[in-house]
Biopython code that builds the backbone (N, CA, C, O; Angstrom):
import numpy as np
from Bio.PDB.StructureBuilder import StructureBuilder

atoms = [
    (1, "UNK", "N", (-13.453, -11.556, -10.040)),
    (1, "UNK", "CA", (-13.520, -11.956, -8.658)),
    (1, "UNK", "C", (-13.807, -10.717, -7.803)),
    (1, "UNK", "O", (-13.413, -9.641, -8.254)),
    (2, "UNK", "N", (-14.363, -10.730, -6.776)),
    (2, "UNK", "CA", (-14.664, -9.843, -5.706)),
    (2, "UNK", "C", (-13.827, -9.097, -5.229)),
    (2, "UNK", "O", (-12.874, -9.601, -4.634)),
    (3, "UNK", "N", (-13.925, -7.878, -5.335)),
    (3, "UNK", "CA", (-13.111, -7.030, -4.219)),
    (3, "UNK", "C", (-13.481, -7.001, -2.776)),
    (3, "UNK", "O", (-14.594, -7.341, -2.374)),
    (4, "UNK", "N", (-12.682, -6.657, -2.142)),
    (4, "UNK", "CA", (-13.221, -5.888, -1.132)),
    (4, "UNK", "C", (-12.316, -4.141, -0.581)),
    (4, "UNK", "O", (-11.223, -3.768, -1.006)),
    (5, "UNK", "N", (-12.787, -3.742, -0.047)),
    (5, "UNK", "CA", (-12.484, -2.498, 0.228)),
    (5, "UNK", "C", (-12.026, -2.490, 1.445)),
    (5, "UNK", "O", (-12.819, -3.009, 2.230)),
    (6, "UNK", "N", (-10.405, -1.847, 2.238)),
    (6, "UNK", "CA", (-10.222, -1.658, 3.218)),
    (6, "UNK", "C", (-9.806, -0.720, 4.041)),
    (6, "UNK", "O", (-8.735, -0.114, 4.023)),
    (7, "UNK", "N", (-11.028, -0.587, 5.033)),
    (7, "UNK", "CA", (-10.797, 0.992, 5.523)),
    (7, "UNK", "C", (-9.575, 1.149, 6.315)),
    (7, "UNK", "O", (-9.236, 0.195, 7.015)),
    (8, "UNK", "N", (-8.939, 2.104, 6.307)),
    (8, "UNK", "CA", (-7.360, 1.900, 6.668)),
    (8, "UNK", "C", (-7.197, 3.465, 7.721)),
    (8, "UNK", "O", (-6.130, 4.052, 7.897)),
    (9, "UNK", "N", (-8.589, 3.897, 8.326)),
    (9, "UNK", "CA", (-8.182, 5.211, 9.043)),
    (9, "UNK", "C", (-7.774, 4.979, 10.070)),
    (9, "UNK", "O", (-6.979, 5.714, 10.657)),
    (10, "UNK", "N", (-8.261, 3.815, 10.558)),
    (10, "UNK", "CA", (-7.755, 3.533, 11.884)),
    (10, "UNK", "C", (-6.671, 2.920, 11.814)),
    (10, "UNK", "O", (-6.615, 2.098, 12.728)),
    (11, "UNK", "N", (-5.605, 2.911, 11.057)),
    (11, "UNK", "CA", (-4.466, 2.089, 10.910)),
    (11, "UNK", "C", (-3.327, 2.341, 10.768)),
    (11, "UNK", "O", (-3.193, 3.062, 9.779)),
    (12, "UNK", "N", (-2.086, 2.047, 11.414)),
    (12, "UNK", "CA", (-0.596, 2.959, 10.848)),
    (12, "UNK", "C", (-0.046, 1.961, 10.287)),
    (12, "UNK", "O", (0.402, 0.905, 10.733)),
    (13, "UNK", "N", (-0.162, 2.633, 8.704)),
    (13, "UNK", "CA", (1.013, 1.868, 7.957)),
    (13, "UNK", "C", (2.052, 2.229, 7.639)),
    (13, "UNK", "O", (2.159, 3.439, 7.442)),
    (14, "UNK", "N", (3.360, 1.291, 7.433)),
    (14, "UNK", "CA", (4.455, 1.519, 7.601)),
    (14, "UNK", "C", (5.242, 1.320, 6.290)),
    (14, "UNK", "O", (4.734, 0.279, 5.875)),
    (15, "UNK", "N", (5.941, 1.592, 5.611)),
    (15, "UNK", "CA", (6.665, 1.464, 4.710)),
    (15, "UNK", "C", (8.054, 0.563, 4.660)),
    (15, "UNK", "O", (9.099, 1.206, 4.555)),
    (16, "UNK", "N", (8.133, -0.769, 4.723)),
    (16, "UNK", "CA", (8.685, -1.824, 5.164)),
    (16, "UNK", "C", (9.569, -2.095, 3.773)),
    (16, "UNK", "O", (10.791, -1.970, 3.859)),
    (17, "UNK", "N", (9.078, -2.397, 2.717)),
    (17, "UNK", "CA", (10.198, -2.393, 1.477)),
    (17, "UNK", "C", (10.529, -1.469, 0.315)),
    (17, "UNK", "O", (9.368, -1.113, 0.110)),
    (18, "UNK", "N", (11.157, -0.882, -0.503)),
    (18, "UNK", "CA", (10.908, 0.143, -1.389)),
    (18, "UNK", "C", (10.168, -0.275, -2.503)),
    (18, "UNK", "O", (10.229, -1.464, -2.818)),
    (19, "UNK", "N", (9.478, 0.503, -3.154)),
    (19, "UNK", "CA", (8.687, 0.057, -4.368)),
    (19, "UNK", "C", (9.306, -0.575, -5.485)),
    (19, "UNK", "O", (10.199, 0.173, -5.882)),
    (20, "UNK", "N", (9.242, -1.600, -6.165)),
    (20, "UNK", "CA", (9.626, -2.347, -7.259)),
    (20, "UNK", "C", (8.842, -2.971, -8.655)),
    (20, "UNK", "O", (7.728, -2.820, -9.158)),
    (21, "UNK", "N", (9.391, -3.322, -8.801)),
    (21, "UNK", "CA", (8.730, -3.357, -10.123)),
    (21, "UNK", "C", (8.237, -4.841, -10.259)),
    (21, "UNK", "O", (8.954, -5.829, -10.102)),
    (22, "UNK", "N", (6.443, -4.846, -10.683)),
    (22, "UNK", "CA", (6.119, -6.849, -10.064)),
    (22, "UNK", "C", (6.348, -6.861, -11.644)),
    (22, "UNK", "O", (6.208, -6.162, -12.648)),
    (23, "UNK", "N", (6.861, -8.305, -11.142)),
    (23, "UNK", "CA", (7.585, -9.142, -12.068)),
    (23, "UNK", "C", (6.377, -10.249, -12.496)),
    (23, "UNK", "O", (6.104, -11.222, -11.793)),
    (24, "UNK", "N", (5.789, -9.970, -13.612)),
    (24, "UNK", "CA", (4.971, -10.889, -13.996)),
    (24, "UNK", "C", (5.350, -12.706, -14.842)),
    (24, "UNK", "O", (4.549, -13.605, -15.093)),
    (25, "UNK", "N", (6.667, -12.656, -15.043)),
    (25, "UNK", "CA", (6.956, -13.889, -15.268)),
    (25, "UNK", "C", (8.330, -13.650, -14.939)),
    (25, "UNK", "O", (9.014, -12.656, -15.185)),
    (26, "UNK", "N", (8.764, -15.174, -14.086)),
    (26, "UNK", "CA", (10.108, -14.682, -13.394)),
    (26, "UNK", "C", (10.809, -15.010, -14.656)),
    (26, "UNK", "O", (11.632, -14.218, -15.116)),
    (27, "UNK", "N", (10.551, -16.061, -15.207)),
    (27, "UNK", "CA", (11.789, -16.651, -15.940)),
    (27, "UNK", "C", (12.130, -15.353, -17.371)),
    (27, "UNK", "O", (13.199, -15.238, -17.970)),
    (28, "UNK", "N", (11.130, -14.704, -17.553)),
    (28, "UNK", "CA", (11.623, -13.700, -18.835)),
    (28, "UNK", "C", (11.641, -12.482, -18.263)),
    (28, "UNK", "O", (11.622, -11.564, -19.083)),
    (29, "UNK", "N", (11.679, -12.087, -16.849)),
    (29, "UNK", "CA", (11.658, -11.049, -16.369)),
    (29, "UNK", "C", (10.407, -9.964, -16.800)),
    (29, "UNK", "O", (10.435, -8.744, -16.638)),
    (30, "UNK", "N", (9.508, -10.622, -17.285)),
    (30, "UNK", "CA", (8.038, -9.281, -17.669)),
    (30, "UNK", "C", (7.597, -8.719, -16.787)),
    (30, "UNK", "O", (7.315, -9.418, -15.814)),
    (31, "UNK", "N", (7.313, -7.139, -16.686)),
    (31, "UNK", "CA", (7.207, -6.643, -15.871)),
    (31, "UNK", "C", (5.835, -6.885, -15.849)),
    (31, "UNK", "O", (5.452, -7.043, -17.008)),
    (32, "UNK", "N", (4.688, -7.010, -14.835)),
    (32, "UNK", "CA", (3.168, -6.838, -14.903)),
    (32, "UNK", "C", (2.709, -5.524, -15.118)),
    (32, "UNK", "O", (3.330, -4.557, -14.676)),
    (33, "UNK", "N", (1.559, -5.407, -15.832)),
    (33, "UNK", "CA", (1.007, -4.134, -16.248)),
    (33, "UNK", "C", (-0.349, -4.382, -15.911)),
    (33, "UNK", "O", (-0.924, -5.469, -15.982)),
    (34, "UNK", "N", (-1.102, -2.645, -15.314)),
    (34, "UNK", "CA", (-2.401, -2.776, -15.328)),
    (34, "UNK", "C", (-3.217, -3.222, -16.475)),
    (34, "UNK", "O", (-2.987, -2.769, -17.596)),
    (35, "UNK", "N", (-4.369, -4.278, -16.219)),
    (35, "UNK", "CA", (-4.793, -4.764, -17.541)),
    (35, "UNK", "C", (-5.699, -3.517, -17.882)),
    (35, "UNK", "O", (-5.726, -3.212, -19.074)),
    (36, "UNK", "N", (-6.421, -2.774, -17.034)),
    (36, "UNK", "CA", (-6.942, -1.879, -18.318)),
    (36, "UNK", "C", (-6.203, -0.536, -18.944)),
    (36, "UNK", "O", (-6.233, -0.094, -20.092)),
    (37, "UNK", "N", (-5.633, -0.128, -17.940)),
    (37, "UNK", "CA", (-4.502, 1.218, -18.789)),
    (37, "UNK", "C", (-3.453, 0.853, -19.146)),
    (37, "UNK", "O", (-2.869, 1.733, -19.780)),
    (38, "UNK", "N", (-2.742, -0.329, -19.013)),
    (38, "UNK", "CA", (-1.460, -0.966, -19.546)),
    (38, "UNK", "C", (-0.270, -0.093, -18.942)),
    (38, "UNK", "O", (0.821, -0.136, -19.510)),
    (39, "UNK", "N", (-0.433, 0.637, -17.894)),
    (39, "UNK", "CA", (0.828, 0.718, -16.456)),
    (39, "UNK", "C", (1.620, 0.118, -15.634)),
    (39, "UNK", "O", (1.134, -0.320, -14.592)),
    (40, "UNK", "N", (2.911, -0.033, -15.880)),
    (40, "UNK", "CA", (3.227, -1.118, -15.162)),
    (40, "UNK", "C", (3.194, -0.700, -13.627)),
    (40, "UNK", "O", (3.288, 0.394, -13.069)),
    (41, "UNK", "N", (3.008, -2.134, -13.117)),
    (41, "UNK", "CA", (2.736, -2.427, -11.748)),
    (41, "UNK", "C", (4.040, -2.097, -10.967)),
    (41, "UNK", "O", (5.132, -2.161, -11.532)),
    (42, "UNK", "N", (3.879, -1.648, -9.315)),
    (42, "UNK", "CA", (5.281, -2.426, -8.550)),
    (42, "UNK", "C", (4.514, -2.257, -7.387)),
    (42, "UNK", "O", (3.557, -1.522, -7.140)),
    (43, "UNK", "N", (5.366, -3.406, -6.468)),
    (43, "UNK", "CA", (4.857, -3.839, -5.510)),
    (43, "UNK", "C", (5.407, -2.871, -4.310)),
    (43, "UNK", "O", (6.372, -2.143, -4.543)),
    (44, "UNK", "N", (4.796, -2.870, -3.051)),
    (44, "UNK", "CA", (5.227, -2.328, -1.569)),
    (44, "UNK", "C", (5.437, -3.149, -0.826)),
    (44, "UNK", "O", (4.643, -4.089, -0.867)),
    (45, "UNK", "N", (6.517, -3.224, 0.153)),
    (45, "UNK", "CA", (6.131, -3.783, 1.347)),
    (45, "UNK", "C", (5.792, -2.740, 2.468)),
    (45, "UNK", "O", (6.320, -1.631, 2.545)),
    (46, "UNK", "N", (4.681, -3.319, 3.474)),
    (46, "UNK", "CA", (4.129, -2.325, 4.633)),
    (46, "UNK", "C", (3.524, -3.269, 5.933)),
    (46, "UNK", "O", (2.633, -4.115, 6.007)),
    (47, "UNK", "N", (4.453, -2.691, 6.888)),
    (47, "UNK", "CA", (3.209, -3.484, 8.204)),
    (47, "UNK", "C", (1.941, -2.686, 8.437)),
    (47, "UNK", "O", (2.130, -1.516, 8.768)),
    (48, "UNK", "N", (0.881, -3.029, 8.344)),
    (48, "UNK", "CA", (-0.394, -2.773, 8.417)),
    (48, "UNK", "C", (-0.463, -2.808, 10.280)),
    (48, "UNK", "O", (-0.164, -3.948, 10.638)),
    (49, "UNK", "N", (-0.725, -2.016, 11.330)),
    (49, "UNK", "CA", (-0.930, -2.045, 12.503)),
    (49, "UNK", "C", (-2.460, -1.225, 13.062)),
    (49, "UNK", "O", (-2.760, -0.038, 12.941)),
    (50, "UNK", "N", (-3.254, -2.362, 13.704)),
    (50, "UNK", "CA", (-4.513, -1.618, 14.125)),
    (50, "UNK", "C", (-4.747, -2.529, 15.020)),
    (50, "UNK", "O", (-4.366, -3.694, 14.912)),
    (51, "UNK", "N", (-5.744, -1.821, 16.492)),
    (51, "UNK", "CA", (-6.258, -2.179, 17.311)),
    (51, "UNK", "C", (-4.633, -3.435, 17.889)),
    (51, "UNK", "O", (-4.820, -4.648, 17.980)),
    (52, "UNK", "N", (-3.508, -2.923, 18.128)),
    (52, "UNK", "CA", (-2.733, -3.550, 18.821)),
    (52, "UNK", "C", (-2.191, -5.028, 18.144)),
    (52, "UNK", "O", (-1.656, -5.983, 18.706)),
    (53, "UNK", "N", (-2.561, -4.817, 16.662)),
    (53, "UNK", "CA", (-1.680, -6.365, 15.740)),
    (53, "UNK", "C", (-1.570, -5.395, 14.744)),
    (53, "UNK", "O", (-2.136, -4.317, 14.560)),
    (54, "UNK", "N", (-0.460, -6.205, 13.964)),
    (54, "UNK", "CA", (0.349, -5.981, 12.525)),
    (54, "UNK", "C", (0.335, -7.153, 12.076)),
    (54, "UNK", "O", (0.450, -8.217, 12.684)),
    (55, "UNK", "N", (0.210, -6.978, 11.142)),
    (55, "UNK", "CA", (1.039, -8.094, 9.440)),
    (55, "UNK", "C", (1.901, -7.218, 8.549)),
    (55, "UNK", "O", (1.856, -5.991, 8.466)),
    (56, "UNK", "N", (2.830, -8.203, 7.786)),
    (56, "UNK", "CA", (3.366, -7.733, 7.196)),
    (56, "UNK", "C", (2.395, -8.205, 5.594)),
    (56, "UNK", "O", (1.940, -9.318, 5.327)),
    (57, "UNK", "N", (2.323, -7.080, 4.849)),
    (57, "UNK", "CA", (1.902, -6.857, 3.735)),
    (57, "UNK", "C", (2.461, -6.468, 2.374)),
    (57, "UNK", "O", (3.245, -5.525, 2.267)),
    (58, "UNK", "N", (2.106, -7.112, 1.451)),
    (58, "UNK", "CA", (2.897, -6.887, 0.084)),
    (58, "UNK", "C", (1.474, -6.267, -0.844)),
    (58, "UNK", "O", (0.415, -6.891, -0.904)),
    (59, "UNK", "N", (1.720, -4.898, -1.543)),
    (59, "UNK", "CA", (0.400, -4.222, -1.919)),
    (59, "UNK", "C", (1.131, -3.638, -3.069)),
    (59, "UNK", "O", (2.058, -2.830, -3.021)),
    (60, "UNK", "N", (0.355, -4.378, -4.521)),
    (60, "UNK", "CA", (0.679, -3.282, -5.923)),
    (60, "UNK", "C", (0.150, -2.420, -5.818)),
    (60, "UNK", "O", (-0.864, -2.144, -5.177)),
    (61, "UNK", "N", (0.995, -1.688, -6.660)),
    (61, "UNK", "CA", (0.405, -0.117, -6.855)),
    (61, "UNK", "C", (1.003, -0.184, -8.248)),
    (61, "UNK", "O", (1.920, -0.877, -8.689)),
    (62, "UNK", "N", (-0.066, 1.077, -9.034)),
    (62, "UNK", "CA", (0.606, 1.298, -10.391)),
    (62, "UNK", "C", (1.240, 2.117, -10.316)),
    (62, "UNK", "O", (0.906, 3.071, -9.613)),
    (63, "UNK", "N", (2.665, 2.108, -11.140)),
    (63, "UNK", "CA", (3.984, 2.828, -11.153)),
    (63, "UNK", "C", (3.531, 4.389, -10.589)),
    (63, "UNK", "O", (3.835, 4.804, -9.471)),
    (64, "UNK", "N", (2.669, 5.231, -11.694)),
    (64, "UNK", "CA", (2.107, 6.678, -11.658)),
    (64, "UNK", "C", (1.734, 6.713, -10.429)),
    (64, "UNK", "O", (2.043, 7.821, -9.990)),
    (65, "UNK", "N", (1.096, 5.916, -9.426)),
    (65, "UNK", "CA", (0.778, 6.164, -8.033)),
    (65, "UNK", "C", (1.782, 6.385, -6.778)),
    (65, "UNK", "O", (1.447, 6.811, -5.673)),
    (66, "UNK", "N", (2.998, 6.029, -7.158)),
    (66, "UNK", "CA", (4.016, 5.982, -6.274)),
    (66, "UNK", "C", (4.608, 7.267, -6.441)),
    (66, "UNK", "O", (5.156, 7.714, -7.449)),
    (67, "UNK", "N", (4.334, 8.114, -4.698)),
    (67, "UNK", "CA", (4.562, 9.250, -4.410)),
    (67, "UNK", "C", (6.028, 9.400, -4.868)),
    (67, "UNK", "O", (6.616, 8.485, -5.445)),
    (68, "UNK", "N", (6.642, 10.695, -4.561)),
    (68, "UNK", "CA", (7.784, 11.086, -3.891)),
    (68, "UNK", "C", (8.320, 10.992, -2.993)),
    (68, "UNK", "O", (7.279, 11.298, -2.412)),
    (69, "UNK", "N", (9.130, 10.828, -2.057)),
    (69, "UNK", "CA", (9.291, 11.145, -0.848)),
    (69, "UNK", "C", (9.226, 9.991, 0.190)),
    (69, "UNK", "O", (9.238, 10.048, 1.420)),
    (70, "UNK", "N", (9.157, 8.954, -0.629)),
    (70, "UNK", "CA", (8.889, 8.093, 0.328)),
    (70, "UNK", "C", (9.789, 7.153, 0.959)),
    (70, "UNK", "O", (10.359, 6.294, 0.287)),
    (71, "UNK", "N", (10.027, 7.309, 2.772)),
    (71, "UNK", "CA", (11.093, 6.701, 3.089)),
    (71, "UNK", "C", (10.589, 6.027, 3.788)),
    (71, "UNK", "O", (9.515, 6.164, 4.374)),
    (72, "UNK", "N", (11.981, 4.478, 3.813)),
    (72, "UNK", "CA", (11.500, 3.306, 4.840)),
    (72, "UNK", "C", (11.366, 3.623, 6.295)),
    (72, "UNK", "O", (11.962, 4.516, 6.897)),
    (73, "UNK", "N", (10.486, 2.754, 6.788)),
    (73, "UNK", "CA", (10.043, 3.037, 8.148)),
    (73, "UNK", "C", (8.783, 4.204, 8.343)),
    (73, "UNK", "O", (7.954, 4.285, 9.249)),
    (74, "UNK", "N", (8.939, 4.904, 7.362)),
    (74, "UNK", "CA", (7.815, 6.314, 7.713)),
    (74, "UNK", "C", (6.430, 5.412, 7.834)),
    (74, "UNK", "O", (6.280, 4.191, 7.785)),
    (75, "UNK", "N", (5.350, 6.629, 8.036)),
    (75, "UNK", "CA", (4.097, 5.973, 8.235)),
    (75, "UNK", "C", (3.930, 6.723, 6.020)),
    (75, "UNK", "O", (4.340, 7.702, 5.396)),
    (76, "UNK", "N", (3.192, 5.613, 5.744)),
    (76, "UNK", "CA", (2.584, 5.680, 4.453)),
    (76, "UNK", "C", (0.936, 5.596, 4.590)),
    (76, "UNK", "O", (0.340, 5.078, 5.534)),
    (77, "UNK", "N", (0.226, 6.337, 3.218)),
    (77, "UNK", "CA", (-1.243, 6.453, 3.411)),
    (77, "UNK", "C", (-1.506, 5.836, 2.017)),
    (77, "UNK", "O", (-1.058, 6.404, 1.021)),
    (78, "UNK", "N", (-2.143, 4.810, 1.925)),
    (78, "UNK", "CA", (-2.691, 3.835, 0.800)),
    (78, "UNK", "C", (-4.023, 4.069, 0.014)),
    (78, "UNK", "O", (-4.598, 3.092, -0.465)),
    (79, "UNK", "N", (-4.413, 5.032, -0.101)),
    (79, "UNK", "CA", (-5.651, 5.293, -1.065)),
    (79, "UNK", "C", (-6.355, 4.014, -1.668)),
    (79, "UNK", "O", (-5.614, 3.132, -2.102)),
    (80, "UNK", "N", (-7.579, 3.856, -1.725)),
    (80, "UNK", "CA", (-7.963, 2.553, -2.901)),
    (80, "UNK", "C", (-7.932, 1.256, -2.287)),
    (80, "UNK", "O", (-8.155, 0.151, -2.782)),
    (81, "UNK", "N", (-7.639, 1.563, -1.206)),
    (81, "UNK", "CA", (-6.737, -0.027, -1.050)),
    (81, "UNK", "C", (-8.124, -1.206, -0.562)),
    (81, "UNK", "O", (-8.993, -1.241, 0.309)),
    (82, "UNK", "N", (-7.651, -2.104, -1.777)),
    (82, "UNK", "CA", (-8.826, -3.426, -1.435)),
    (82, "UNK", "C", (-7.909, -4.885, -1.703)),
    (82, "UNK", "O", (-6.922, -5.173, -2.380)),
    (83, "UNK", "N", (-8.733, -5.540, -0.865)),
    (83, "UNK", "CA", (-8.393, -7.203, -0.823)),
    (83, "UNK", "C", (-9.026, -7.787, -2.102)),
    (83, "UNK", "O", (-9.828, -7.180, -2.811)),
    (84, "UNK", "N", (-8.625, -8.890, -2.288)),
    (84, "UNK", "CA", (-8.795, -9.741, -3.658)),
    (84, "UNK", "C", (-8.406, -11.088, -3.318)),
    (84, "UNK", "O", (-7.211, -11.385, -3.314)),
    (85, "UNK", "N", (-9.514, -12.137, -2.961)),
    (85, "UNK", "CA", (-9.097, -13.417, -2.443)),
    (85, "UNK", "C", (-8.996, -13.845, -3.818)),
    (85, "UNK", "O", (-9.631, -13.380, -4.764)),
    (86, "UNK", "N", (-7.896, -15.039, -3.854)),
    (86, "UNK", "CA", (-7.224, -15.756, -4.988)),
    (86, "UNK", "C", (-6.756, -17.330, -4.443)),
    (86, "UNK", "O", (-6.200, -17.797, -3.449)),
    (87, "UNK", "N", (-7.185, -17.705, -5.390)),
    (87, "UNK", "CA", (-6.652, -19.338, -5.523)),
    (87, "UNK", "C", (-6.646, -19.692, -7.135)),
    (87, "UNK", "O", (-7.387, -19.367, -8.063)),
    (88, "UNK", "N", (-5.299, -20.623, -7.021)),
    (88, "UNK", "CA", (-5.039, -21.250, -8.480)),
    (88, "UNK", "C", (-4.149, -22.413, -7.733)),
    (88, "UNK", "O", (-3.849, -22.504, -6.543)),
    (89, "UNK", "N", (-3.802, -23.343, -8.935)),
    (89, "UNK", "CA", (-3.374, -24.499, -8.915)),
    (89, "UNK", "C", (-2.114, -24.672, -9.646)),
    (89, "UNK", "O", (-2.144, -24.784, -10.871)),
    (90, "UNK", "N", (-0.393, -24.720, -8.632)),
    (90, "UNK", "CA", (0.556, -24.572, -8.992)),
    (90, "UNK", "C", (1.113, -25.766, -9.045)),
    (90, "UNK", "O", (1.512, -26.071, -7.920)),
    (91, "UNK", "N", (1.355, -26.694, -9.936)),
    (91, "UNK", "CA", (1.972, -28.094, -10.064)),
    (91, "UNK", "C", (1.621, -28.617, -9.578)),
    (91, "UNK", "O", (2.403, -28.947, -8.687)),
    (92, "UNK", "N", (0.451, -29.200, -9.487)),
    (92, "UNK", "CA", (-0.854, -29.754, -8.952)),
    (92, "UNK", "C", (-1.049, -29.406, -7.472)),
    (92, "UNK", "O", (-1.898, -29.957, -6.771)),
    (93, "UNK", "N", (-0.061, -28.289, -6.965)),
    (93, "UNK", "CA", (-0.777, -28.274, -5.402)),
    (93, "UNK", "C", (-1.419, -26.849, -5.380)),
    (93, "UNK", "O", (-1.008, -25.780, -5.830)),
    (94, "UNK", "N", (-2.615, -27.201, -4.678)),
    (94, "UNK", "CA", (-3.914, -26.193, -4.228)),
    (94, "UNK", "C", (-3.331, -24.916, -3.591)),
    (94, "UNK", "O", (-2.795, -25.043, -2.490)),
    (95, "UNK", "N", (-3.373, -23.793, -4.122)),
    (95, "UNK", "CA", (-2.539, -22.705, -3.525)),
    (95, "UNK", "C", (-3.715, -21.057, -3.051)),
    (95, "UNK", "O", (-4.311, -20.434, -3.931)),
    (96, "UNK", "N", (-3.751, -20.870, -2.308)),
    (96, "UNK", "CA", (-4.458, -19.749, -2.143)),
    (96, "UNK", "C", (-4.037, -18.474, -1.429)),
    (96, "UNK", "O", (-2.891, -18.512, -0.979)),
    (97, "UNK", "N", (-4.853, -17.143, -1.195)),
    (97, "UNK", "CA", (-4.355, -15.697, -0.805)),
    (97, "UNK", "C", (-5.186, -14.857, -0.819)),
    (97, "UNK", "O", (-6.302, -14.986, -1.322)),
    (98, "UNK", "N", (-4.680, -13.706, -0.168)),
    (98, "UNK", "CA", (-5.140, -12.604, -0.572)),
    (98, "UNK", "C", (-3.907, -11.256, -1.341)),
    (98, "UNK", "O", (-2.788, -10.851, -1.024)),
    (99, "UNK", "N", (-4.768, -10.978, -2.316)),
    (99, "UNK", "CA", (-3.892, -9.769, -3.053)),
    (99, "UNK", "C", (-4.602, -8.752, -2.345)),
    (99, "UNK", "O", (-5.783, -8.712, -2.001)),
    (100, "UNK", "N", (-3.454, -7.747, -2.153)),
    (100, "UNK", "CA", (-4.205, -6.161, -1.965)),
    (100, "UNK", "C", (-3.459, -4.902, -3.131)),
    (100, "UNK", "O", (-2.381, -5.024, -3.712)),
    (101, "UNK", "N", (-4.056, -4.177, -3.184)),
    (101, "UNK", "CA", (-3.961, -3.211, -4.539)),
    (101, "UNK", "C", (-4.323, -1.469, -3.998)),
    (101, "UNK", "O", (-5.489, -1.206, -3.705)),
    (102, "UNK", "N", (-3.584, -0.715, -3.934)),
    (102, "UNK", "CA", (-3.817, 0.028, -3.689)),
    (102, "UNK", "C", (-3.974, 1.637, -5.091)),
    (102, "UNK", "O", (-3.285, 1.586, -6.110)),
    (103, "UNK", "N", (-4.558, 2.373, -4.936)),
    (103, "UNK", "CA", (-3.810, 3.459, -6.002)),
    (103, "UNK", "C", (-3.176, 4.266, -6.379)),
    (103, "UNK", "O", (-2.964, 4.809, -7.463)),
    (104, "UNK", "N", (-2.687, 4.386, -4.900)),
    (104, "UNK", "CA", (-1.321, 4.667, -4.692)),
    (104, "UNK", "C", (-0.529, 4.771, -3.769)),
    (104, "UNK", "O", (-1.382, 4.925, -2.895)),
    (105, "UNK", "N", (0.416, 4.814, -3.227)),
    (105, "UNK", "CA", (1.467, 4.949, -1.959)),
    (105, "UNK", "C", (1.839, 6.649, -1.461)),
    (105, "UNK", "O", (2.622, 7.276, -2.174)),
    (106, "UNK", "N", (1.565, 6.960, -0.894)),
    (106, "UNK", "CA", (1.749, 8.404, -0.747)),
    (106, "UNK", "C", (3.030, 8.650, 0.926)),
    (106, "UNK", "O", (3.377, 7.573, 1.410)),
    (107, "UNK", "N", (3.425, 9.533, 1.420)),
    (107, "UNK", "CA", (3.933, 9.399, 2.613)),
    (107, "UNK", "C", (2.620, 10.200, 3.257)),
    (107, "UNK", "O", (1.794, 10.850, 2.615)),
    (108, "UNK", "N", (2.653, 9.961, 4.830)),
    (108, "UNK", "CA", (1.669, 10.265, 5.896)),
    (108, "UNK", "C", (2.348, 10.814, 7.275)),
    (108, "UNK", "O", (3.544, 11.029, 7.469)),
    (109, "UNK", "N", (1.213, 10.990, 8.219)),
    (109, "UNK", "CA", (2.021, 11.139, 9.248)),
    (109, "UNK", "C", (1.764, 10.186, 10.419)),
    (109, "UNK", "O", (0.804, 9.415, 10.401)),
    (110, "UNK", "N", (2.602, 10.245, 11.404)),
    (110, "UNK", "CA", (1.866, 9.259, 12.455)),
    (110, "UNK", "C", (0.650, 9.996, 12.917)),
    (110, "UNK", "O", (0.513, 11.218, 12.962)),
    (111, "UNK", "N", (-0.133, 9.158, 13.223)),
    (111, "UNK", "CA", (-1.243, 9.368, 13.906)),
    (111, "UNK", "C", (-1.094, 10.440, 15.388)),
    (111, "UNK", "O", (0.002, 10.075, 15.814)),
    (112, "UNK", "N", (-1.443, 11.191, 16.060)),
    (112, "UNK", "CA", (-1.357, 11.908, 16.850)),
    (112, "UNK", "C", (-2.019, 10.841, 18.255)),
    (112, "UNK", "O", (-3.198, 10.527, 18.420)),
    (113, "UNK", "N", (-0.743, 10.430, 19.184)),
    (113, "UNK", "CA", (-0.864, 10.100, 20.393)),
    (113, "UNK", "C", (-2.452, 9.928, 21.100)),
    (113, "UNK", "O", (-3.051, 10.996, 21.224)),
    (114, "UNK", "N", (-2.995, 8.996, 21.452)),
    (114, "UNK", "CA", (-4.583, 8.869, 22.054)),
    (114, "UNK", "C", (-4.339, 9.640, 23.245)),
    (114, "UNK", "O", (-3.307, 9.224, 23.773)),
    (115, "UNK", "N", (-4.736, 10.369, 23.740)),
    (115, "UNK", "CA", (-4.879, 10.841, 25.274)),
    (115, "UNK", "C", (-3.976, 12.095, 25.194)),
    (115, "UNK", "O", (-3.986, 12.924, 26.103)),
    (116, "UNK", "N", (-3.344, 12.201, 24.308)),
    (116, "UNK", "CA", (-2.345, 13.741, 24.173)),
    (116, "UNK", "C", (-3.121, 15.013, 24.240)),
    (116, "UNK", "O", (-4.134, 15.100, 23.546)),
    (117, "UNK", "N", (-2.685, 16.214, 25.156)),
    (117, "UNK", "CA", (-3.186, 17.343, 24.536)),
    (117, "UNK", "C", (-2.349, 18.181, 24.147)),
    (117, "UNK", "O", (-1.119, 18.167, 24.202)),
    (118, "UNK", "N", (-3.404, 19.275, 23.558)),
    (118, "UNK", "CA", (-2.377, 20.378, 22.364)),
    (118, "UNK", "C", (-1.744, 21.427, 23.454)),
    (118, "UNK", "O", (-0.996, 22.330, 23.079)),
]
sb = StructureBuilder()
sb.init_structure("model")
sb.init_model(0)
sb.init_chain("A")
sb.init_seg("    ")
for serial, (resi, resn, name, xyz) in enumerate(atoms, 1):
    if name == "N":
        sb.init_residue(resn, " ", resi, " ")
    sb.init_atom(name, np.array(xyz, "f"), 0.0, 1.0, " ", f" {name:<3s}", serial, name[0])
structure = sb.get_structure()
């Protein structure tokens, strides 16, 4: 399926949940792994904020990508990061989304004030 790519310079993201580990089947607890290097996955939460809106966002990353240092609320910088529209069919009802994937979670800084001088 299609990627897409999302440019994220103009954007402050936020570090909203701590990184975890995605759970690829709830009921046996499997952790998900990248299918081609076989890394396991964990997920972020982050509000994504640009041009005056936010969402809240849930973005894997593979384990090895998840910085140091990284605390809730800070601004975070997402490398890689692309959309992945998805639909499947969960007990016969029609379900759809978007996944985003990044390659890694790093910490950042805020953006420097519009109209500020040095």
């Amino acid at each position: 399926m299609r990627t897409i790519r999302v440019e994220t310079s103009a954007a402050t993201i936020l570090l909203t949940e701590a990184p975890e580990p995605k759970v690829r089947d709830r009921q046996t607890g499997e952790i998900a792994k990248d299918a081609i290097s076989g890394e396991a996955l964990m997920t972020i939460g982050v509000v994504y904020i640009e041009d005056g809106e936010s969402s809240l966002v849930k973005v894997t990353v593979p384990e090895g990508g998840v910085a140091e240092g990284l605390t809730l609320g800070a601004p975070v910088s997402l490398p890689g990061l692309v959309a992945r529209p998805w639909d499947s069919v969960f007990n016969g009802q029609q379900r759809h989304g978007i996944a985003f994937r990044a390659a890694a979670v790093t910490p950042a800084a805020f953006p420097a004030a519009m109209g500020a001088t040095a």
